[in-house]
DRENDO-1510 file (C-alpha; in Angstrom, 1 decimal, always signed):
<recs>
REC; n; res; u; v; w
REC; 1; UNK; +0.0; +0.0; +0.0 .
REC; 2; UNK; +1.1; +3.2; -0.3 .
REC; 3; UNK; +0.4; +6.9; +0.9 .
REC; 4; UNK; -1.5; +8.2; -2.0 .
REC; 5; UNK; -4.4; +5.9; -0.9 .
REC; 6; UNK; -7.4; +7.3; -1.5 .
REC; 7; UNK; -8.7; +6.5; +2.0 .
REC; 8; UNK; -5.6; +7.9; +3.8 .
REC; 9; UNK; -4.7; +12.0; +4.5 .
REC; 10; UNK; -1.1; +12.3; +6.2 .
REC; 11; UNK; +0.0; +14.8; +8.2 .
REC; 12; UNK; +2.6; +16.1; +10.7 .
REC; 13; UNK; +3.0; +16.5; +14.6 .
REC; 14; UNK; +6.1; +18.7; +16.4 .
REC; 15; UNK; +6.5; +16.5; +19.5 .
REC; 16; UNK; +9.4; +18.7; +21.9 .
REC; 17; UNK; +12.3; +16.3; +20.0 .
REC; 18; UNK; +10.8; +15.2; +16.7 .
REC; 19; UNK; +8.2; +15.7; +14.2 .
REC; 20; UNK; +5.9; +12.9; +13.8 .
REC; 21; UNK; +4.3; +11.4; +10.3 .
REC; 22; UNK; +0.4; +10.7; +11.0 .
REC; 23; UNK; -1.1; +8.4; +8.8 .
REC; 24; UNK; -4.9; +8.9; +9.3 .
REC; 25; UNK; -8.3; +7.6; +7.4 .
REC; 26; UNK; -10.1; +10.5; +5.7 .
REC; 27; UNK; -13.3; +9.0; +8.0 .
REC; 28; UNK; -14.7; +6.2; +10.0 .
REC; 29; UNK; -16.6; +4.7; +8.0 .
REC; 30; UNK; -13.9; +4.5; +5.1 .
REC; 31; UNK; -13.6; +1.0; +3.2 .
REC; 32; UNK; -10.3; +1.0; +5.0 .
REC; 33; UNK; -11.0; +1.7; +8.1 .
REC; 34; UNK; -13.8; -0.3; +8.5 .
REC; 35; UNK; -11.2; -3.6; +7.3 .
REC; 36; UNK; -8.4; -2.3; +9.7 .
REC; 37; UNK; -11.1; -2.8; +12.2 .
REC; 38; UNK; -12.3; -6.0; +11.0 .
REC; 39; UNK; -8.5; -7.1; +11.3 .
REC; 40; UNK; -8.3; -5.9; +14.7 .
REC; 41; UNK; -11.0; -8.0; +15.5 .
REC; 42; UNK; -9.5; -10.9; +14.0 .
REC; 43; UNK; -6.4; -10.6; +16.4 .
REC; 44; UNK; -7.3; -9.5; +19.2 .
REC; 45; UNK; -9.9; -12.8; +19.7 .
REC; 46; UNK; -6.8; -15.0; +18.7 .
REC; 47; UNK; -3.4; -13.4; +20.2 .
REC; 48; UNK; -2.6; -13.0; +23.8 .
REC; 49; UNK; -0.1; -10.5; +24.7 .
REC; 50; UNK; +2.7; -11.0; +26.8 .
REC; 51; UNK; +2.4; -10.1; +30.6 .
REC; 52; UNK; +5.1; -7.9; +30.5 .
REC; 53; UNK; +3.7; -5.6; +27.7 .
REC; 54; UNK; +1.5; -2.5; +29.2 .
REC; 55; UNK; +0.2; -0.5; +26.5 .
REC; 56; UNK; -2.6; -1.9; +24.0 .
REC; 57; UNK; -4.3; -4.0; +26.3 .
REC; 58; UNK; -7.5; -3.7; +27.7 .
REC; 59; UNK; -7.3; -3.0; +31.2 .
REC; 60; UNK; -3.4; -1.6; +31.5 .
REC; 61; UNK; -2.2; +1.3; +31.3 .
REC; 62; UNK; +1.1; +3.6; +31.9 .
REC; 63; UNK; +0.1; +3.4; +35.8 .
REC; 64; UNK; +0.4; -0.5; +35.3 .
REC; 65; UNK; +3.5; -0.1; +34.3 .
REC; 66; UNK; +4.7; +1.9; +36.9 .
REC; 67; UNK; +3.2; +0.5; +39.7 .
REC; 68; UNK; +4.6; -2.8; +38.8 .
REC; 69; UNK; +7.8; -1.0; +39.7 .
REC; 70; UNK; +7.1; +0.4; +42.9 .
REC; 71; UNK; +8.5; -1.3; +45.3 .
REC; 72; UNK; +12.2; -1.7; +44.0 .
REC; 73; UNK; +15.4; +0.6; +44.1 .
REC; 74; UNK; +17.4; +0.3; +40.9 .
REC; 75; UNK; +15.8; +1.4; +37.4 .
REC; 76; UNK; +17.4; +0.9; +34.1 .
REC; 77; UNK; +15.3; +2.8; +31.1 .
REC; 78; UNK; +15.7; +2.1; +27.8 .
REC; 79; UNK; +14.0; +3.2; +24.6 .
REC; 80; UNK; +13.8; +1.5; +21.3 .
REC; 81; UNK; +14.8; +3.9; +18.7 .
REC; 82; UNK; +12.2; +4.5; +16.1 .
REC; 83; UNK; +10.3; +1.6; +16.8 .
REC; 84; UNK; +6.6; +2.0; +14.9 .
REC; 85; UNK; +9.2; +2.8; +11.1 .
REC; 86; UNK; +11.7; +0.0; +11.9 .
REC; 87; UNK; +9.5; -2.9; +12.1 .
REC; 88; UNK; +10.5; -5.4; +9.7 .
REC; 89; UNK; +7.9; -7.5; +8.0 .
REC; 90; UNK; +8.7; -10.4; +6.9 .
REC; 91; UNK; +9.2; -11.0; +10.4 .
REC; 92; UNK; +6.4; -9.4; +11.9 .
REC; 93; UNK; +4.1; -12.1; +8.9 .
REC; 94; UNK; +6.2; -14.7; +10.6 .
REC; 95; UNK; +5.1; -13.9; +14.3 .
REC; 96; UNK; +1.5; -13.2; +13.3 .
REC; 97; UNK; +1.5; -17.1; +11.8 .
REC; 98; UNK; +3.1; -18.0; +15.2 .
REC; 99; UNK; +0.7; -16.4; +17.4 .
REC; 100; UNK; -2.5; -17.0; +15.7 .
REC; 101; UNK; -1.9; -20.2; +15.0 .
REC; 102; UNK; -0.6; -21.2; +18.6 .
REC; 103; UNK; -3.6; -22.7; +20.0 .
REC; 104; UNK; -5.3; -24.0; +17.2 .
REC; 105; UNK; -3.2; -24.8; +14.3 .
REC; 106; UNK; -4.1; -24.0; +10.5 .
REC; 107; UNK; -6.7; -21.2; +11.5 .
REC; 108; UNK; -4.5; -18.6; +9.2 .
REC; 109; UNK; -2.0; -19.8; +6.4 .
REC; 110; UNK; +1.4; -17.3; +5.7 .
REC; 111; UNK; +0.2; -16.2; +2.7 .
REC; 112; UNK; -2.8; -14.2; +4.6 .
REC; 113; UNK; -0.2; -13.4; +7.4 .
REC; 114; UNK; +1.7; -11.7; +4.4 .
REC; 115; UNK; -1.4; -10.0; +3.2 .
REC; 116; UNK; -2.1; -8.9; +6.3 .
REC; 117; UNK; +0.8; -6.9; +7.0 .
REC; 118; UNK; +0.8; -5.8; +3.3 .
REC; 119; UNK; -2.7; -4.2; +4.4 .
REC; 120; UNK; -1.6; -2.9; +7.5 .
REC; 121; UNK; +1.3; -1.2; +6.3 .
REC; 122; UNK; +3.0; +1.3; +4.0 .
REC; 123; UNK; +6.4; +0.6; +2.1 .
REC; 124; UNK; +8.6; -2.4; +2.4 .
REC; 125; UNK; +9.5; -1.5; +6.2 .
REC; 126; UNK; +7.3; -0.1; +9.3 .
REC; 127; UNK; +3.8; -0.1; +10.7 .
REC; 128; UNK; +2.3; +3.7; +10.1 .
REC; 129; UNK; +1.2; +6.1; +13.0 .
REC; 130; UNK; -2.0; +6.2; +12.7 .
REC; 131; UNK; -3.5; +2.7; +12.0 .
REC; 132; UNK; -5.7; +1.0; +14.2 .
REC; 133; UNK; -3.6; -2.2; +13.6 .
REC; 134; UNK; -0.4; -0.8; +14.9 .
REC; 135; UNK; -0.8; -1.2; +18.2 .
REC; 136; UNK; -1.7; -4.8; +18.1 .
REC; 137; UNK; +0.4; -5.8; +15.5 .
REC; 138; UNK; +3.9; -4.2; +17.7 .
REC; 139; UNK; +2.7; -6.1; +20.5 .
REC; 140; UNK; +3.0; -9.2; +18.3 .
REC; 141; UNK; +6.2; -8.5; +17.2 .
REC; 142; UNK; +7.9; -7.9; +20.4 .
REC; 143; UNK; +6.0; -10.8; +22.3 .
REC; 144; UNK; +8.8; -13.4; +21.6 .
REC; 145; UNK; +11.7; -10.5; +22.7 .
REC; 146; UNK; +9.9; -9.5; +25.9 .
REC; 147; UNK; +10.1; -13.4; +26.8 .
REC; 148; UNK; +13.0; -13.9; +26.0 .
REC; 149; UNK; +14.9; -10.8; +27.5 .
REC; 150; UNK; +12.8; -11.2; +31.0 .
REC; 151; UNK; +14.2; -14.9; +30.9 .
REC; 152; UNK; +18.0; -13.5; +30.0 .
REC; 153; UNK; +17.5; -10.7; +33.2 .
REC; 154; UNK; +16.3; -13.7; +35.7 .
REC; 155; UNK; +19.7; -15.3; +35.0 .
REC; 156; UNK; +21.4; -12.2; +36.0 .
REC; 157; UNK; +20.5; -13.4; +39.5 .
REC; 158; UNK; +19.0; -10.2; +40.0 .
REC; 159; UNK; +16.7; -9.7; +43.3 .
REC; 160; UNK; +13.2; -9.3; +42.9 .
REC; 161; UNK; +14.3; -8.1; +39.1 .
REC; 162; UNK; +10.6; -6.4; +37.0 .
REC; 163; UNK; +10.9; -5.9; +33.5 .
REC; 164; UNK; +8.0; -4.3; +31.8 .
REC; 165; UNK; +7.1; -2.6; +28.3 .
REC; 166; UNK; +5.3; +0.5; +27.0 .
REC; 167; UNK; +5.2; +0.2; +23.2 .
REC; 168; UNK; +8.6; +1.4; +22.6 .
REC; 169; UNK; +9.5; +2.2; +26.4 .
REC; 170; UNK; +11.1; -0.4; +28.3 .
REC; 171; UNK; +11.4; +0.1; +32.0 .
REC; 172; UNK; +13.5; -2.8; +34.1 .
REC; 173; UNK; +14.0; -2.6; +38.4 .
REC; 174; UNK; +15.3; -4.8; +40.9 .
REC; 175; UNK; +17.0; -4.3; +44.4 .
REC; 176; UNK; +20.2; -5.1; +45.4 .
REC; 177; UNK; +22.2; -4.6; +48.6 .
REC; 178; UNK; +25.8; -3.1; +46.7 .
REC; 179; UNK; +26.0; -0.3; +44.6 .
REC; 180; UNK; +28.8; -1.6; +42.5 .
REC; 181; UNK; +27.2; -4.5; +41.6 .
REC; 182; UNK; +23.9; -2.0; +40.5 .
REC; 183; UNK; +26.6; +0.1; +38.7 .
REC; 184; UNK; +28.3; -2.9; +37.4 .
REC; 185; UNK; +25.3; -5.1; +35.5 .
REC; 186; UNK; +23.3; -2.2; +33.6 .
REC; 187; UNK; +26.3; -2.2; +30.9 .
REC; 188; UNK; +25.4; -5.8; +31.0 .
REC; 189; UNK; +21.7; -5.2; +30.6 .
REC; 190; UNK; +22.4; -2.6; +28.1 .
REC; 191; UNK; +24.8; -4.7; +26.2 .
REC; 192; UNK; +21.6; -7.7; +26.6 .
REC; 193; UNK; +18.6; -5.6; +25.2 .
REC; 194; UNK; +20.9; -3.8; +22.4 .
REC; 195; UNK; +21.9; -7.5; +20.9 .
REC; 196; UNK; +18.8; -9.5; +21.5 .
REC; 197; UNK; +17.2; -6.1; +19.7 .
REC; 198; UNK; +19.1; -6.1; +16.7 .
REC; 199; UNK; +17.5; -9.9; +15.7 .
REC; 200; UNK; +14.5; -7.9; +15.4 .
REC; 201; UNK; +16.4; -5.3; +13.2 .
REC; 202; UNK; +15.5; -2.8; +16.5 .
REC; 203; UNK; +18.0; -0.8; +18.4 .
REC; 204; UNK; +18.5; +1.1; +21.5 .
REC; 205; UNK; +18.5; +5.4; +21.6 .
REC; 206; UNK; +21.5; +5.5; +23.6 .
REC; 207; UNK; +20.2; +9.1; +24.0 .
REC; 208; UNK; +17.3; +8.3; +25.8 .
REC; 209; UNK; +19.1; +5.1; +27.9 .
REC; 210; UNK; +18.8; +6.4; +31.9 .
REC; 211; UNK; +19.6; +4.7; +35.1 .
REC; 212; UNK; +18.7; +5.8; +38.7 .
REC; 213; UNK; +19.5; +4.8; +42.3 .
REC; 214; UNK; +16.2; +5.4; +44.4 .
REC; 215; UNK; +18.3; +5.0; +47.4 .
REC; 216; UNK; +20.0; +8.0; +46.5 .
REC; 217; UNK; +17.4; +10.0; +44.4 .
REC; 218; UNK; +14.6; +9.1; +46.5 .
REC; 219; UNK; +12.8; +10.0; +43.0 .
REC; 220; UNK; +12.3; +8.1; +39.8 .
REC; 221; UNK; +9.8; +8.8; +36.8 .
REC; 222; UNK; +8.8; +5.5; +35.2 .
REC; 223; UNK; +6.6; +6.9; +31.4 .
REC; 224; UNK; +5.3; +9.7; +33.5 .
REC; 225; UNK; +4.6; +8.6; +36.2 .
REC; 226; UNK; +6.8; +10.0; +39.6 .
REC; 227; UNK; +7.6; +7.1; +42.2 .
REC; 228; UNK; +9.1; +8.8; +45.5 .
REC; 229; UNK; +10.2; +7.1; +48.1 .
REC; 230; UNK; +10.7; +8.9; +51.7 .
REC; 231; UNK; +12.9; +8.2; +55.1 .
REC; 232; UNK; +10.9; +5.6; +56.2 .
REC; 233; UNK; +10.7; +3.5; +52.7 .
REC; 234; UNK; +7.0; +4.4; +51.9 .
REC; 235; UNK; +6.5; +4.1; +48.9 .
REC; 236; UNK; +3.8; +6.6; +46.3 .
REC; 237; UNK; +3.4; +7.9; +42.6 .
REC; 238; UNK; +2.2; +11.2; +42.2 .
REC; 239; UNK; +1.6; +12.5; +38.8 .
REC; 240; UNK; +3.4; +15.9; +39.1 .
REC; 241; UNK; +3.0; +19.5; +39.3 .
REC; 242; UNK; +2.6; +20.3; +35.7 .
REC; 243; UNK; -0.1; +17.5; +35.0 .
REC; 244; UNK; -2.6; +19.0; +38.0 .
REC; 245; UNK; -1.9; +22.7; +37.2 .
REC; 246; UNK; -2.9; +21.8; +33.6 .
REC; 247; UNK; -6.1; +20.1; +34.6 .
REC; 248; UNK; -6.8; +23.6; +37.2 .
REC; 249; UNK; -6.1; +25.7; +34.2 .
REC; 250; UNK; -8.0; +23.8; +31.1 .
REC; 251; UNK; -11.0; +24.0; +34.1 .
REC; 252; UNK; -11.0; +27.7; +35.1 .
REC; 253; UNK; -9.6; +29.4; +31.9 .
REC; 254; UNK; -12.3; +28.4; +30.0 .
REC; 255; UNK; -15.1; +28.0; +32.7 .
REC; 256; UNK; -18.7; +28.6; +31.6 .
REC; 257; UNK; -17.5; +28.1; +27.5 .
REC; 258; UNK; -16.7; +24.5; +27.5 .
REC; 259; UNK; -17.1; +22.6; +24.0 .
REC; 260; UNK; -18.3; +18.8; +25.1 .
REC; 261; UNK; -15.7; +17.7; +23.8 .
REC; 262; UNK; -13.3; +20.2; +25.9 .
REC; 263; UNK; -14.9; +18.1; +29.3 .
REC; 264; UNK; -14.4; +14.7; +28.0 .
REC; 265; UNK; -11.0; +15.6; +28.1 .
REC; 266; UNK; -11.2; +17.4; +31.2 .
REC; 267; UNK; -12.7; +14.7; +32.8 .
REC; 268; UNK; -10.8; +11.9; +31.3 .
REC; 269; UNK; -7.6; +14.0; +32.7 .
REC; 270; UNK; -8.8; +14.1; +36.0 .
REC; 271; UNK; -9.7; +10.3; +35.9 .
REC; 272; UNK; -6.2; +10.1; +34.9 .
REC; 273; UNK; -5.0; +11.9; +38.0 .
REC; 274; UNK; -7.5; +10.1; +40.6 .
REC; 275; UNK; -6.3; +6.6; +39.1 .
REC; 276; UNK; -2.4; +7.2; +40.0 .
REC; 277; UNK; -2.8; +9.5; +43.3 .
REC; 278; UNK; -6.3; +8.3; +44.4 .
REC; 279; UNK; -7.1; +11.3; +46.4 .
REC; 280; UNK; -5.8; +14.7; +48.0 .
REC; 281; UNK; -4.8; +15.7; +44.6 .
REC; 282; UNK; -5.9; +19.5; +44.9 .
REC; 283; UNK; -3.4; +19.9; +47.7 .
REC; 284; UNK; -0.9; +21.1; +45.5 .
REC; 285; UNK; -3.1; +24.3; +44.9 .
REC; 286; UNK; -2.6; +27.5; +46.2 .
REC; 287; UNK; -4.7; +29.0; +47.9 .
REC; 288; UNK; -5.0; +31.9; +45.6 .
REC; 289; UNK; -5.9; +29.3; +43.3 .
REC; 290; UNK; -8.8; +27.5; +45.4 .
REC; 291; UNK; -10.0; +30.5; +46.3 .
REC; 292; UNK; -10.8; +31.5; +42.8 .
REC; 293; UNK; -13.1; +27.6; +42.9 .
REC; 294; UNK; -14.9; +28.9; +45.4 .
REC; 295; UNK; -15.8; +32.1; +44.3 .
REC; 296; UNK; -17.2; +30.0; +41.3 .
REC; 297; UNK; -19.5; +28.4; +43.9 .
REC; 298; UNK; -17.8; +25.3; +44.4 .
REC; 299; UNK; -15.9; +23.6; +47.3 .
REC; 300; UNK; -13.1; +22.1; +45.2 .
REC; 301; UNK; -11.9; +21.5; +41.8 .
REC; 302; UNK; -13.6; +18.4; +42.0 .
REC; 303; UNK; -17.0; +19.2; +42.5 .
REC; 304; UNK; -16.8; +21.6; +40.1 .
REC; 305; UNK; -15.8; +19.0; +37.1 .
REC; 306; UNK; -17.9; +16.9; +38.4 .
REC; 307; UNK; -20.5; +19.6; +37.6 .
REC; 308; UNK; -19.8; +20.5; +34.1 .
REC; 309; UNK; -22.2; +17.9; +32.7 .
REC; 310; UNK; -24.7; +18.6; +34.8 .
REC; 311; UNK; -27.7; +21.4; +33.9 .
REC; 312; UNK; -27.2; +24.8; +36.2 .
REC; 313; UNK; -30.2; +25.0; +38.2 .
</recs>
């Protein structure tokens, strides 16, 4: 397929690093679209995807993946380097005949494997931004690899040693009592994920490669998600400052001319918020600012979301 489909618009997105290329459909209810979906279908009643993958499965999330890290000291991160465009697919056909065919054999044959990611795709190489098969079809073709490189950390002899993936985000903890041997085995976990990558034609960004010491820190971000630890070991994940000022000021800045679609979002970010931090959230306010909620009649930022929906009486 290529980008001149008639189905298909492309355009651009300045992230803070890169620009991203968007393949969209022109609508919902395009010929396309409406076979992506069917496709989706299709998989997503035959493939299961590995435990240790977080994002594009019902029912986990980027706060799954933290969490799962909570409760150890030493985090490696590592990012695959443009993961969605470097997907190769002969053997992403190959893991699709795999994985479907798994539980009950013959249900798909490799031709249709091929013409699936012929479908799904753009060019000889890559899975587009944009697709609704993309999601499910990466998680295919790293379910082998996250297996696998879990299986090669174990043997490290690591303690209590979590590894866990975020599409392209991979995120591995563990505690230890010595800070040289910490120091001394993520080159060796570096040195791991970079080879077994590389059978996938996938590479690390080196640039984007982080290790921290909670012991020392006391502070660790795991995709977003802030895990602090305090003098007594407890252990919580906050969102961060930026997140819940955003929320206070997509709320009051535009307060009495909200689109619908403006308080989906509002309320989908404070769902967000409530799912990492649970409660207490508005204590980062000032009181300049919570005064300003009450003088719109409410008693806290809450109530007043919680409002927006509702008729004023």
């Amino acid at each position: 397929m290529t980008a001149q489909h008639p189905d298909l618009v492309v355009f651009y997105i300045q992230t803070k690093k890169k620009v991203r290329k968007i393949t969209a459909y022109r609508s919902d209810d395009c010929d396309l679209k409406l076979y992506h979906d069917k496709i989706n279908v299709f998989l997503k009643e035959r493939f299961t995807p590995s435990i240790f993958s977080k994002a594009y499965v019902q029912g986990r999330s980027i706060y799954h993946n933290a969490v799962s890290h909570l409760y150890n000291d030493y985090f490696i991160m590592l990012d695959i380097k443009d993961f969605f465009p470097s997907i190769c697919h002969k053997q992403l056909a190959d893991k699709i005949f795999h994985e479907i065919n798994l539980k009950n054999p013959d249900q798909i044959s490799r031709k249709e494997c091929s013409d699936i990611v012929d479908s799904c795709s753009i060019g000889s190489r890559g899975l587009p931004l944009g697709f609704v098969t993309s999601p499910i079809l990466s998680n295919i073709y790293l379910k082998e690899f996250d297996k696998i490189f879990y299986g090669k950390l174990r043997k490290l002899k690591l303690k209590n040693v979590i590894m866990t993936r975020y599409a392209d985000d991979i995120t591995i903890s563990f505690k230890t009592e010595s800070t040289d041997r910490h120091l001394a085995v993520v080159d060796e976990i570096i040195l791991l994920a970079s080879s077994l990558l590389s059978r996938y034609g996938l590479r690390l960004n080196k640039d984007k490669t982080r290790s921290f010491n909670l012991n020392i820190s006391n502070h660790v971000k795991v995709t977003g998600i802030n895990i602090t630890k305090d003098a007594d070991n407890y252990r919580r994940m906050t969102v961060g400052r930026s997140l819940k000022t955003k929320l206070y000021q997509d709320v009051i800045s535009n307060y009495g001319k909200l689109s619908q679609d403006q308080i989906s979002k509002i309320k989908g970010l404070q769902a967000f918020i409530l799912s990492v931090e649970k409660t207490g959230y508005e204590t980062c306010y000032s009181e300049a600012m919570l005064s300003h909620v009450r003088e719109l009649g409410f008693s806290s930022l809450t109530e007043l979301i919680n409002s927006l929906d509702k008729p004023s009486s």
